[in-house]
matplotlib code that plots the C-alpha trace (Angstrom):
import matplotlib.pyplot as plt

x = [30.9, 33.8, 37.6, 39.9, 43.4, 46.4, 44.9, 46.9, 46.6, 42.8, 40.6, 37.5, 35.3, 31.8, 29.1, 26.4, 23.3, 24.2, 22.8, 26.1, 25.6, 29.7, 32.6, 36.1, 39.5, 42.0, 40.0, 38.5, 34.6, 33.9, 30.2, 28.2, 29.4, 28.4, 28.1, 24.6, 25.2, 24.0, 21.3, 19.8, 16.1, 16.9, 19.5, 18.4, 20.3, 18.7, 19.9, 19.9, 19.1, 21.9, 21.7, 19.3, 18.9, 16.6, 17.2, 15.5, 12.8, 11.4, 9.3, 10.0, 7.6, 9.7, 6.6, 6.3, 6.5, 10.0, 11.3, 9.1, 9.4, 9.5, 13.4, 13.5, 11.0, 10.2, 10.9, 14.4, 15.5, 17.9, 19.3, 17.9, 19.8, 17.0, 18.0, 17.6, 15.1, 12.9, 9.9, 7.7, 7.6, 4.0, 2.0, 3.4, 6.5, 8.1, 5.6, 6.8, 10.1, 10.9, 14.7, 15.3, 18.3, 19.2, 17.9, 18.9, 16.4, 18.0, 17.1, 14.8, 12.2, 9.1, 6.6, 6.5, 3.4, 1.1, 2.4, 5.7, 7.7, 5.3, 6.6, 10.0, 10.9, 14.7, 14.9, 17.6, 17.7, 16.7, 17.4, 14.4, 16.0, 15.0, 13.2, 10.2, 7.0, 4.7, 4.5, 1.5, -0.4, 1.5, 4.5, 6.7, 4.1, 5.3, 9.0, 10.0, 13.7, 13.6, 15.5, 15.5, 13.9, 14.3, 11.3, 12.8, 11.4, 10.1, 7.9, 4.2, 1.9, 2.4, -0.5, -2.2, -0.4, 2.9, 4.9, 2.7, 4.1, 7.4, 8.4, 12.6, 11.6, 13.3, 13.5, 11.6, 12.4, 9.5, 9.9, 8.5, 7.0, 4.6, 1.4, -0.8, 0.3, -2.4, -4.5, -2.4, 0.7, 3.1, 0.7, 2.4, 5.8, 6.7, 10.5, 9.9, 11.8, 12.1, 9.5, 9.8, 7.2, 7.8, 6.8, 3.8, 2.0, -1.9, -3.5, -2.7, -5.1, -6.5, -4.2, -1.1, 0.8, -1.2, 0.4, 4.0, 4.6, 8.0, 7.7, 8.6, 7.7, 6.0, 6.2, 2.7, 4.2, 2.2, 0.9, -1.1, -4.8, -6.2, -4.9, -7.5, -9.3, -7.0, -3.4, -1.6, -4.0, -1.9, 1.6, 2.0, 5.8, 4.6, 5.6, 5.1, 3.5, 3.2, 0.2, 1.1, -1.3, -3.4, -5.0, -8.9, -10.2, -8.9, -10.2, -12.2, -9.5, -6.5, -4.8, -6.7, -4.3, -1.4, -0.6, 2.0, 1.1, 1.3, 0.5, -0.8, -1.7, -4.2, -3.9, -6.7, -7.4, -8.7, -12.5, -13.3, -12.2, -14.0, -15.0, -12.4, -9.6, -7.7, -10.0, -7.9, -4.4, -3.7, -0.9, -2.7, -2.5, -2.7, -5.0, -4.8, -7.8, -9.2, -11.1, -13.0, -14.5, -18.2, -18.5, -16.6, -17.7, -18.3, -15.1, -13.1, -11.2, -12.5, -10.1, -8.0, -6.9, -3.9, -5.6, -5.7, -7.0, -8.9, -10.4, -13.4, -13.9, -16.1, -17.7, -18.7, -22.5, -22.6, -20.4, -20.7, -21.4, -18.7, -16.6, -14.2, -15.7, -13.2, -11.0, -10.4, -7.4, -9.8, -10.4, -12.4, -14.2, -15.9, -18.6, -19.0, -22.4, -22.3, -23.0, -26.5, -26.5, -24.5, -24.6, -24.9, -22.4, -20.4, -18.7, -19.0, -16.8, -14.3, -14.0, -11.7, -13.8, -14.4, -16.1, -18.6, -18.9, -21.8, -22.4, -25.7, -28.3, -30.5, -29.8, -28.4, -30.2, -28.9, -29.6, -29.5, -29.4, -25.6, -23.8, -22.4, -22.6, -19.5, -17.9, -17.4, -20.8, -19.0, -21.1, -22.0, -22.5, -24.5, -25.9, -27.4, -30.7, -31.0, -30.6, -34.5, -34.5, -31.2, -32.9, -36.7, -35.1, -35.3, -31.7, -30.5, -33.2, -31.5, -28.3, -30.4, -28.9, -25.5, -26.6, -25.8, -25.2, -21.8, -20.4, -17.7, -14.6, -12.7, -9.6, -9.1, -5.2, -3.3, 0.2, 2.9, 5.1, 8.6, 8.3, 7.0, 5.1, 2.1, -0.6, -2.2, -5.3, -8.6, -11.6, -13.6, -15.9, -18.2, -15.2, -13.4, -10.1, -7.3, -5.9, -3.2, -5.2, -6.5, -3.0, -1.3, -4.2, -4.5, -0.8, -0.8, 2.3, 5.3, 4.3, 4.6, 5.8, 9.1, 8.0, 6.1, 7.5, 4.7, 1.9, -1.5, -4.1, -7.4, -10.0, -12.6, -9.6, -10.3, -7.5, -4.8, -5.0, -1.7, 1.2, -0.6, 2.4, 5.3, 8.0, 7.5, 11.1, 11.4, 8.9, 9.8, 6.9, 4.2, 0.7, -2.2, -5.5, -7.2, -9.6, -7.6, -7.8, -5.7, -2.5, -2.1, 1.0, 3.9, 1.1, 4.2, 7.3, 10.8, 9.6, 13.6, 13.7, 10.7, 12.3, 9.5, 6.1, 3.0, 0.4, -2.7, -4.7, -7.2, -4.6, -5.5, -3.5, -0.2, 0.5, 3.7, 6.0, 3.9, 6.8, 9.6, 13.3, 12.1, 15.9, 15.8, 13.1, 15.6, 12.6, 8.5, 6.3, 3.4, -0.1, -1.9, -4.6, -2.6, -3.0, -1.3, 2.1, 3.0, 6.4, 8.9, 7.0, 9.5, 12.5, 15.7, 17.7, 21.5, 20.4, 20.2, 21.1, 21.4, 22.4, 19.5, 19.1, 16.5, 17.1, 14.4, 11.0, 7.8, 5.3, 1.9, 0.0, -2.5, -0.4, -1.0, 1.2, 5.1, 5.8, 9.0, 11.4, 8.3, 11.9, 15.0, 17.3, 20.7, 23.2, 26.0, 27.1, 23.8, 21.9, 18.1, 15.6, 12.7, 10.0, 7.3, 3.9, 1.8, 1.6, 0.6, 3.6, 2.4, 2.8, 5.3, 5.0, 6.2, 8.7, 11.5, 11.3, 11.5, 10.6, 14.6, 17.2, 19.5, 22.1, 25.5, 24.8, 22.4, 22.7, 22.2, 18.5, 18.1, 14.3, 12.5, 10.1, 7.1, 8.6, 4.6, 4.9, 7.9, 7.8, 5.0, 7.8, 9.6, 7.8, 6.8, 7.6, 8.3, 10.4, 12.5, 12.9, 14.1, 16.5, 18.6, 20.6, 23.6, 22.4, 19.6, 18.9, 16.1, 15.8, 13.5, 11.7]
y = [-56.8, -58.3, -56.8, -57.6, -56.3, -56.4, -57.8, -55.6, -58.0, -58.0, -57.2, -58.9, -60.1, -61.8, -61.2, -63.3, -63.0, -61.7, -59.5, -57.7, -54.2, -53.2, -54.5, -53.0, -53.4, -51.9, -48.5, -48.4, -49.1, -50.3, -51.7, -50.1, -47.0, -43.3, -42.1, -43.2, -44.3, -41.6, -43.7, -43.7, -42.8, -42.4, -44.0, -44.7, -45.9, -47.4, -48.2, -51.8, -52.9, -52.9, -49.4, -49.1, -48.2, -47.7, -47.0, -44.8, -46.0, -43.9, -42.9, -39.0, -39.5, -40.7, -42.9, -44.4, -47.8, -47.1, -46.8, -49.4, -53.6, -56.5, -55.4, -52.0, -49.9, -46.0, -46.4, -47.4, -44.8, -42.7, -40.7, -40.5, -39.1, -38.2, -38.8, -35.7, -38.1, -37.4, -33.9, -34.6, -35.8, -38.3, -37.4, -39.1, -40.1, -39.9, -39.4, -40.9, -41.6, -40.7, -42.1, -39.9, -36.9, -36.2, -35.6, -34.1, -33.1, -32.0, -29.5, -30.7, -31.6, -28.9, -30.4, -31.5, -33.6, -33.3, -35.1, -36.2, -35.2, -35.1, -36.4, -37.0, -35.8, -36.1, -34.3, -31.1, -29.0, -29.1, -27.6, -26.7, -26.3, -23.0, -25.4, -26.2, -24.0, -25.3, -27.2, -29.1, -29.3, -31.0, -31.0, -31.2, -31.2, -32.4, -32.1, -31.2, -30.8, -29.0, -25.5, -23.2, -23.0, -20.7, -20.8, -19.9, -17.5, -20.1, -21.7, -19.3, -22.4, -23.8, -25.6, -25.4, -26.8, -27.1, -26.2, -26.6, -27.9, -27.4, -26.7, -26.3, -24.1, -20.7, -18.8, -18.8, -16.6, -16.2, -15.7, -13.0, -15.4, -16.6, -14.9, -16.7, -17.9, -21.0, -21.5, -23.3, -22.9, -22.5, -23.1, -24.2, -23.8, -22.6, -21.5, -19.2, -16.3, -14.6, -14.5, -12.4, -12.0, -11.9, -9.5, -11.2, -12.3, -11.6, -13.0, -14.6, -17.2, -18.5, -19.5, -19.2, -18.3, -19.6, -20.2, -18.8, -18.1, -16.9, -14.5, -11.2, -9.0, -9.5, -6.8, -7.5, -6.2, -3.5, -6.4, -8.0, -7.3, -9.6, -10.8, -14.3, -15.6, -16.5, -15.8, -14.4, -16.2, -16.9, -15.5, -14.6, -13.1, -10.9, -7.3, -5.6, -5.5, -3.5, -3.4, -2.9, -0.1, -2.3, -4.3, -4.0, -6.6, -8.1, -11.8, -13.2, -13.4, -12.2, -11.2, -12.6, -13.5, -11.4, -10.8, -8.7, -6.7, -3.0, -1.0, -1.1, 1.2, 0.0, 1.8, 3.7, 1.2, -1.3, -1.1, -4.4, -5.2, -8.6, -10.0, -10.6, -9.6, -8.0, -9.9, -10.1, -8.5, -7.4, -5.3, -3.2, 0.5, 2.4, 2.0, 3.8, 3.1, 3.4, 6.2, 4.0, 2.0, 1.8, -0.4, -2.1, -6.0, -8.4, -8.4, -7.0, -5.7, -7.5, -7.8, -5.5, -4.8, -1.7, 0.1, 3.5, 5.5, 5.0, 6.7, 6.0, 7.0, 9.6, 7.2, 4.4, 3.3, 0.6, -1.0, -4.8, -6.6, -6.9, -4.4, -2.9, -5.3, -5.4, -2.5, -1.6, 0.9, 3.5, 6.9, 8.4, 7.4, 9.5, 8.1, 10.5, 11.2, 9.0, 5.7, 4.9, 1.7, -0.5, -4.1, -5.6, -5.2, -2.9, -0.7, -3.0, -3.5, -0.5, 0.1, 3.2, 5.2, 8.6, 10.4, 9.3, 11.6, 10.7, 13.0, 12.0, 14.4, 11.3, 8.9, 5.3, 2.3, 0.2, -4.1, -4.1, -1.6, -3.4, -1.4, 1.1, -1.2, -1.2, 1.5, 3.4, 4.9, 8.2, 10.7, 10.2, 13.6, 14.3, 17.0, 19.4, 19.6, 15.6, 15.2, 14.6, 12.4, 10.2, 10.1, 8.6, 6.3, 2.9, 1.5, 4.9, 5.5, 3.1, 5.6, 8.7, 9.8, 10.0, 11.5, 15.5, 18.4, 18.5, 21.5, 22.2, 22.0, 25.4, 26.2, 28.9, 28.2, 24.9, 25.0, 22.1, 21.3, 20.0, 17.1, 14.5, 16.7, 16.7, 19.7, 21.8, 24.1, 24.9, 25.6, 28.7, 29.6, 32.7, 35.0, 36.2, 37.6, 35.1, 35.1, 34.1, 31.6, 29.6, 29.2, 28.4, 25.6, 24.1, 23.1, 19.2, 16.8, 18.7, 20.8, 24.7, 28.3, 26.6, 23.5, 25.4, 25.6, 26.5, 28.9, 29.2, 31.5, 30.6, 32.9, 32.9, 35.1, 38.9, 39.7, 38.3, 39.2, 41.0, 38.1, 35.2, 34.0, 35.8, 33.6, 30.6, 31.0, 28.4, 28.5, 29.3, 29.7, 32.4, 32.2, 34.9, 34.6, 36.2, 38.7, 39.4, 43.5, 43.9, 43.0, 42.9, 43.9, 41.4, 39.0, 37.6, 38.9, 37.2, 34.4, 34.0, 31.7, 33.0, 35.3, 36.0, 37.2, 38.3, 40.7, 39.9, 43.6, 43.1, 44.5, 48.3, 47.8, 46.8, 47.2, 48.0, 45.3, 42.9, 41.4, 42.9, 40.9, 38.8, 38.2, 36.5, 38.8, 40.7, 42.4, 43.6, 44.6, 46.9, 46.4, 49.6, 48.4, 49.2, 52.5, 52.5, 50.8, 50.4, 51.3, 48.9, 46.9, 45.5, 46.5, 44.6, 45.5, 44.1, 41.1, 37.1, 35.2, 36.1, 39.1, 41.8, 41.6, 43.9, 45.8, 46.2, 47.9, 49.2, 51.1, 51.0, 54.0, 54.0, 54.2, 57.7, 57.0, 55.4, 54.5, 54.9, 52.6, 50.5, 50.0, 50.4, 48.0, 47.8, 46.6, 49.3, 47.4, 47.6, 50.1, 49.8, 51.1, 52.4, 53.4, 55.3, 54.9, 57.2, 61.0, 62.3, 62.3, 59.7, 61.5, 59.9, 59.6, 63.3, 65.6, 64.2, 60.7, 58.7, 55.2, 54.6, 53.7, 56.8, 55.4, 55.0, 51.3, 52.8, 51.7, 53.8, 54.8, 55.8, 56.5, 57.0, 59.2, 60.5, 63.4, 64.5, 64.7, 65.5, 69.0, 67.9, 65.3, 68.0, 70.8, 68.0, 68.4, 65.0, 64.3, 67.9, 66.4, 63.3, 64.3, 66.0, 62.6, 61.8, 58.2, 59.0, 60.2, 61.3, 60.4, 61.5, 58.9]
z = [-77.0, -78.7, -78.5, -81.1, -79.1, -81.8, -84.5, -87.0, -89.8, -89.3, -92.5, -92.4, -89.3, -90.4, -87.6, -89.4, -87.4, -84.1, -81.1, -80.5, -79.9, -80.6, -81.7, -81.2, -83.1, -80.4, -79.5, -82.9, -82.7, -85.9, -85.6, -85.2, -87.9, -86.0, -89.2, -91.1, -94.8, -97.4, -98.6, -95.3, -94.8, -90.7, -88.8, -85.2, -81.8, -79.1, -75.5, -75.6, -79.2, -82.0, -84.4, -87.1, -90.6, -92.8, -96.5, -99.2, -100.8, -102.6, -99.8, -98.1, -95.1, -92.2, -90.8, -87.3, -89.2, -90.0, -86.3, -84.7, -85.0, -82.9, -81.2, -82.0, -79.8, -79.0, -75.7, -76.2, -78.8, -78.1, -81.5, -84.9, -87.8, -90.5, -94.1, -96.6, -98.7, -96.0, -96.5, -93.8, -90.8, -90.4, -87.2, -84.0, -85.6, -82.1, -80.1, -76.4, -77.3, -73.9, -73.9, -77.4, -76.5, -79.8, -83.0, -86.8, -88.8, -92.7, -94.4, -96.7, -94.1, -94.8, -92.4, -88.9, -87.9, -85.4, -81.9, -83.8, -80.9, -78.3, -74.9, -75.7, -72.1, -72.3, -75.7, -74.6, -78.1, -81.9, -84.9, -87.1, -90.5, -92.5, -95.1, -92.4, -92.9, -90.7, -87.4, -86.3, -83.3, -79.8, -82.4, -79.3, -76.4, -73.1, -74.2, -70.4, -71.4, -74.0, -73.2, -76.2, -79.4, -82.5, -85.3, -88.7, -91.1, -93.8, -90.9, -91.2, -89.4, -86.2, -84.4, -81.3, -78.1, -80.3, -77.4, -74.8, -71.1, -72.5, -68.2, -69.0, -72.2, -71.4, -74.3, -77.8, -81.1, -83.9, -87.3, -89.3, -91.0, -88.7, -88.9, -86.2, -82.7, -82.4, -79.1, -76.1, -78.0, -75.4, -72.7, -69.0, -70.1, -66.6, -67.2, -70.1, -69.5, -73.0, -76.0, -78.9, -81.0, -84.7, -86.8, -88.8, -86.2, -86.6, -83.6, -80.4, -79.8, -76.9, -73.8, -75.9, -73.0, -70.1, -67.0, -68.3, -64.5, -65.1, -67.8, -66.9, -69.9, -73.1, -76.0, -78.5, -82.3, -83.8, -86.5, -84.1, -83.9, -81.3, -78.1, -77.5, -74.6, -71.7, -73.9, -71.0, -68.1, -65.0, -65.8, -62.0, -63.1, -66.1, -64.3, -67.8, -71.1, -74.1, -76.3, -80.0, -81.5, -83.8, -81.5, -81.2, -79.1, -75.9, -75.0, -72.5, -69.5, -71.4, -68.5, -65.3, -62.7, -63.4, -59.8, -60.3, -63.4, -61.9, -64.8, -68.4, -71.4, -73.5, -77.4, -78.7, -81.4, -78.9, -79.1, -77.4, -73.8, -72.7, -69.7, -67.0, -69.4, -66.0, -63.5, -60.1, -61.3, -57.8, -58.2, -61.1, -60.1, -63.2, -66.3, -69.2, -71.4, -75.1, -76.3, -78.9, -76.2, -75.4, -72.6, -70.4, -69.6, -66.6, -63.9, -66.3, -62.9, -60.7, -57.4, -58.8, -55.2, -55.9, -58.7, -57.0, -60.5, -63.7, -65.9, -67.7, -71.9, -72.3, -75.1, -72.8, -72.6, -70.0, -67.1, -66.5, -63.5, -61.0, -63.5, -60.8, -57.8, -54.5, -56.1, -52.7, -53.6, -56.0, -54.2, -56.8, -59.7, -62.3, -64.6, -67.9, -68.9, -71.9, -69.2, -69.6, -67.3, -65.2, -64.4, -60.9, -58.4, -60.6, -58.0, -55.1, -52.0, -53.7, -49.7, -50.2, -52.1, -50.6, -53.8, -56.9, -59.3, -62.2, -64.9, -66.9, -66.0, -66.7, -63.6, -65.7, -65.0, -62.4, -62.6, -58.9, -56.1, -55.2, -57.9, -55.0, -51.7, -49.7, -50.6, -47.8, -47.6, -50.1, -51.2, -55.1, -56.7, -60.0, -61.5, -59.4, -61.3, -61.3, -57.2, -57.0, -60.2, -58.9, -55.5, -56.8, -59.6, -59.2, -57.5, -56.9, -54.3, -51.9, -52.0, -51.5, -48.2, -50.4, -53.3, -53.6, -55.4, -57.5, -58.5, -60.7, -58.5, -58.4, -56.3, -54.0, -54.1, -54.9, -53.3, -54.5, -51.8, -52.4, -50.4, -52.5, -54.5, -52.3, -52.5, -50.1, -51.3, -50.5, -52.3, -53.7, -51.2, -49.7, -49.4, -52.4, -50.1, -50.0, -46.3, -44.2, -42.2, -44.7, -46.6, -43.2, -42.1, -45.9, -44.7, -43.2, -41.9, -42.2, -44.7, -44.2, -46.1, -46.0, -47.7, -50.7, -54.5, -56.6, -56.1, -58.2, -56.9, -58.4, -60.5, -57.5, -55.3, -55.9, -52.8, -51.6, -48.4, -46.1, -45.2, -47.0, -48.5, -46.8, -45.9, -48.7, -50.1, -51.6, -54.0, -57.8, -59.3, -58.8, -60.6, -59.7, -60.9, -63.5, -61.2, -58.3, -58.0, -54.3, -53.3, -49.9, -47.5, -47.7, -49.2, -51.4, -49.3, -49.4, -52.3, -53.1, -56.3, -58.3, -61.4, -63.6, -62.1, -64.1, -63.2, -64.5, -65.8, -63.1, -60.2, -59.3, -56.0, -55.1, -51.1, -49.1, -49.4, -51.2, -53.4, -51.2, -51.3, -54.4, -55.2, -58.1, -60.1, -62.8, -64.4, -63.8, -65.8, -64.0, -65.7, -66.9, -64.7, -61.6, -60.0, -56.2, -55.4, -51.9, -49.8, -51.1, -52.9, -55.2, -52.9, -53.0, -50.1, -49.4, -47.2, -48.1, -51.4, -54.0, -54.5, -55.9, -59.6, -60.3, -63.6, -66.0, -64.6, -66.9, -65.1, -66.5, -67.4, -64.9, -61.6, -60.0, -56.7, -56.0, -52.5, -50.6, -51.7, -54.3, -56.4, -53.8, -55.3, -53.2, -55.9, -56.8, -59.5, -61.8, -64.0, -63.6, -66.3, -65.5, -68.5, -67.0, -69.2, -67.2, -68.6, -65.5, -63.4, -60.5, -56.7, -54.0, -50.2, -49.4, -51.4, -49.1, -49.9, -53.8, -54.9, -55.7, -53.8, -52.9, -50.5, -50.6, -52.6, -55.2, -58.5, -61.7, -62.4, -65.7, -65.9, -69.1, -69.7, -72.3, -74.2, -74.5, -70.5, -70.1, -68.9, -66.7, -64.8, -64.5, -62.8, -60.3, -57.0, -56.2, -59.3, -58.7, -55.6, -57.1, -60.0, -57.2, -56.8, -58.6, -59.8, -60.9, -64.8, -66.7, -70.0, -72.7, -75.0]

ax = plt.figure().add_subplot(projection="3d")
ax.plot(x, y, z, "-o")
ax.set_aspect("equal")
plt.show()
């Protein structure tokens, strides 16, 4: 180094042929000049070594010939400046310039070689100029520092392993403009956090992202079409992912080793799943598969230890060996009738299995008699006119002691509780009456009348028997099958937060107090089918919350008999319409007693009735007796 301190007269200083690497006038540095001359080709620093320069000539490759000679080596470089004389950028250009931190690429560079930047381990950043369209292969491979990168929309090639073991590489932008993401791409770059995808990518070729670990979440654009063999093997971070609907096939591996993938939703336009795609994503619970499918590979989930449901296209033909081997979490599986054979192993060690349900009257042919070993020694049900068949075919026969008849599941009753959701119910069986034991021991944990919110009585129920649901006030919603005929006593008394109810035209009896203190029914509509209604049936009497709200009430034309109090409403403040529909005038307990409320808290009745029966109403005894009180009207339609 050589100072010059006040020299202010000092103009010229002649170097001649020297190895000083700066010269200063005061602080001034005037050799060498940071600034490269315009006619420059590249202008390179080096630790140790004086600057270099080397001019245009005519020649736009920057080659590795112009950085290397006898003093000036790769491993020393440290900067290059790139002149804007310069297209392309000649394979291996930089390759291991390990020491190189910065560099400036102008932008009238269109290619970038493969290796040019491949291992230049302390490179931090760089700008690829909007004038580059393609990238070659291990472009910047083993760049370990490299933190961020942003592909421009006039780049549409970049070569395999461009990126690849990029390990400080965090976040990467795509251009539209690329249409094909090139096998081992971005392969063990361990930091990425964020990818995005651009627009006009096609294909994502083998191992792409392979062994991103810290990826949490990858979004696939609706232009992509195929996802390769091993792209996403050994993220162990990816949490989520999102298929775009125009892919059809899934590679060999695609996602193996995702441990903490938990769910995914494959589109309908995938029609080729491959072996292992999903093979030992342990924290896969939920599956959501193609339609279009017709068989589903080798291990495509194997070890998928947390996947608790799936459910299998009705279009598939065959399931691979070792398909869902050691899916320890499934409860149930359900093989459609379309499976015609399975491979080896194809079910084994799924140890929490407690039902198999196959549906081909035909049994499928098994490889090997392990398809269904290990798993929990669960009946398998099949057709009941295919028991023998399943239990003499070759492979089945070694499950014959679990093979048995499946009927079509029917409920009894399915209660929803509010605590967590969960169900109680219990299946159709010998006796069509609905009782009170059977709701009360479906109940299990702290489940109980108290706990229930939804009610569905199934088509196999003909009765619902006295008190089977008394008490369940919480519940808000009421559904009774299609055939019951008899109502019990109290079978639905004090339900508080129901307010619609339908009564299906099967009913012919409704008992005393079967829907009593519903408070939050404002209207019923009495089938034609019905012909008895019990003592305060529908009563709403002046106790609990809220207050009674009953006001709209059509009696079907069948009923032939009111009970005491069927509608005693205790609400002062409302009017209640009644419409009777039956021409006979229906009879009452006794001539002392009416289905309305006549007490001091009676609301206004104003009941409706046929002008074609109308003299009939009122030659009745019973509705003499009734039209006596001062709330309650007759009325003429």
């Amino acid at each position: 180094m050589i100072v010059y301190n006040n020299q202010s007269g000092l103009t010229n200083v002649y170097l001649g042929n020297t190895n000083i690497a700066k010269v200063y006038i005061g602080s001034n540095k005037v050799f060498p000049s940071d600034v490269p001359p315009t006619s420059s080709k590249v202008y390179l620093t080096y630790l140790s070594n004086p600057p270099k320069n080397v001019e245009c000539n005519g020649d736009s490759v920057l080659r590795r010939s112009d950085l290397v000679e006898s003093s000036h080596t790769i491993d020393y470089l440290i900067t290059a400046t790139i002149g804007s004389c310069v297209t392309e950028l000649e394979s291996s250009v930089f390759n291991q310039g390990y020491e190189l931190s910065a560099v400036t690429i102008p932008n009238t560079v269109t290619s970038i070689g493969h290796y040019a930047f491949e291992r230049c381990s302390s490179l931090p950043s760089i700008d690829i100029p909007n004038s580059v369209t393609s990238i070659g292969e291990r472009a910047f491979n083993l760049c370990e520092s490299l933190t961020n990168i942003d592909i421009p929309n006039s780049v549409t090639s970049i070569g395999g392993s461009a990126f690849s073991n990029c390990t400080s590489l965090s976040n990467v932008t795509m251009s539209s403009g690329v249409t094909s993401i090139n096998g081992f791409t971005f392969k063990g770059c361990s930091g990425l956090t964020s990818v995005t995808i651009g627009s006009g990518v096609v294909t994502i070729g083998e191992e792409a992202f392979r062994n991103c670990y810290s990826l949490p979440s990858i979004d696939i654009p609706n232009s992509v079409t195929s996802i390769g063999k091993g792209s996403f093997d050994g993220c162990s971070g990816l949490t989520s992912c999102t298929i775009g609907n125009s892919v059809q096939s899934i590679g060999v591996g695609a996602f193996q080793n995702c441990t903490s993938l938990t769910s995914i939703d494959i589109p309908n336009t995938v029609t080729s799943i491959n072996v292992g795609a999903f093979r030992y994503c342990t924290s896969l619970s939920n599956v959501t598969m193609p339609s279009g499918i017709t068989r589903i590979d080798g291990d495509v989930f194997i070890g998928c230890t947390s996947l608790t449901s799936v459910t299998i296209p009705s279009g598939v033909t065959y399931i691979g060996n070792s398909a869902f081997e050691g899916c320890s979490g499934l409860t149930s599986v359900t093989i459609p009738d379309s499976v015609t054979s399975f491979g080896g192993n194809a079910f084994k060690g799924c140890s929490g299995l407690q039902s198999i349900t196959v549906n081909a009257t035909t049994p499928p042919y098994l490889y090997d008699s392990g398809t269904f070993d290990d798993t929990n020694n669960c009946p398998i049900y099949v057709p009941c006119e295919s028991v023998n068949a399943y239990k003499s075919a070759s492979g089945w026969s070694s499950y014959a002691n679990r093979i048995t008849c499946v009927q079509p599941p029917s409920a009894k009753f399915i209660i929803t509780h509010l605590i967590g959701d969960t169900v109680s119910s219990a299946q159709c069986n010998a006796s069509s009456a609905l009782t009170y034991d059977e709701v009360s021991n479906s109940y299990t944990g702290s489940q109980s009348c108290y706990t229930a919110k939804e009610i569905e009585i199934g088509d196999c129920v003909t009765e619902v028997s006295s008190g089977a649901f008394r008490y369940s006030q919480n519940v808000s919603a009421v559904t009774i099958g299609n055939n019951v005929q008899t109502i019990g006593d109290g079978a639905f008394q004090h339900i508080y937060k129901t307010s619609a109810l339908t009564i299906p035209n099967s009913v012919t009896s409704i008992g005393t107090q079967a829907f009593d203190n519903w408070r939050a029914l404002s209207s019923v509509t009495i089938p034609d089918s019905v012909t008895y209604i019990g003592d305060s049936a529908f009563s709403q009497r002046g106790y609990g919350n809220p207050d009674p709200c009953l006001n709209h009430i059509e009696v079907g034309s069948g009923v032939t008999y009111l009970g005491a109090g069927a509608f005693c409403v205790s609400n002062g403040d409302l009017t209640v319409d009644v419409i009777m529909h039956p021409l006979t005038p229906p009879s009452f307990k006794d001539n002392n007693s009416t289905p309305f409320e006549t007490a001091t808290t009676s609301p206004i009745y104003n009941i409706y009735i046929p002008s074609s029966a109308w003299n009939d109403y009122m030659a009745s005894p019973y509705w003499i007796f009734a039209g006596r009180f001062s709330n309650i009207n007759f009325i003429q339609y």
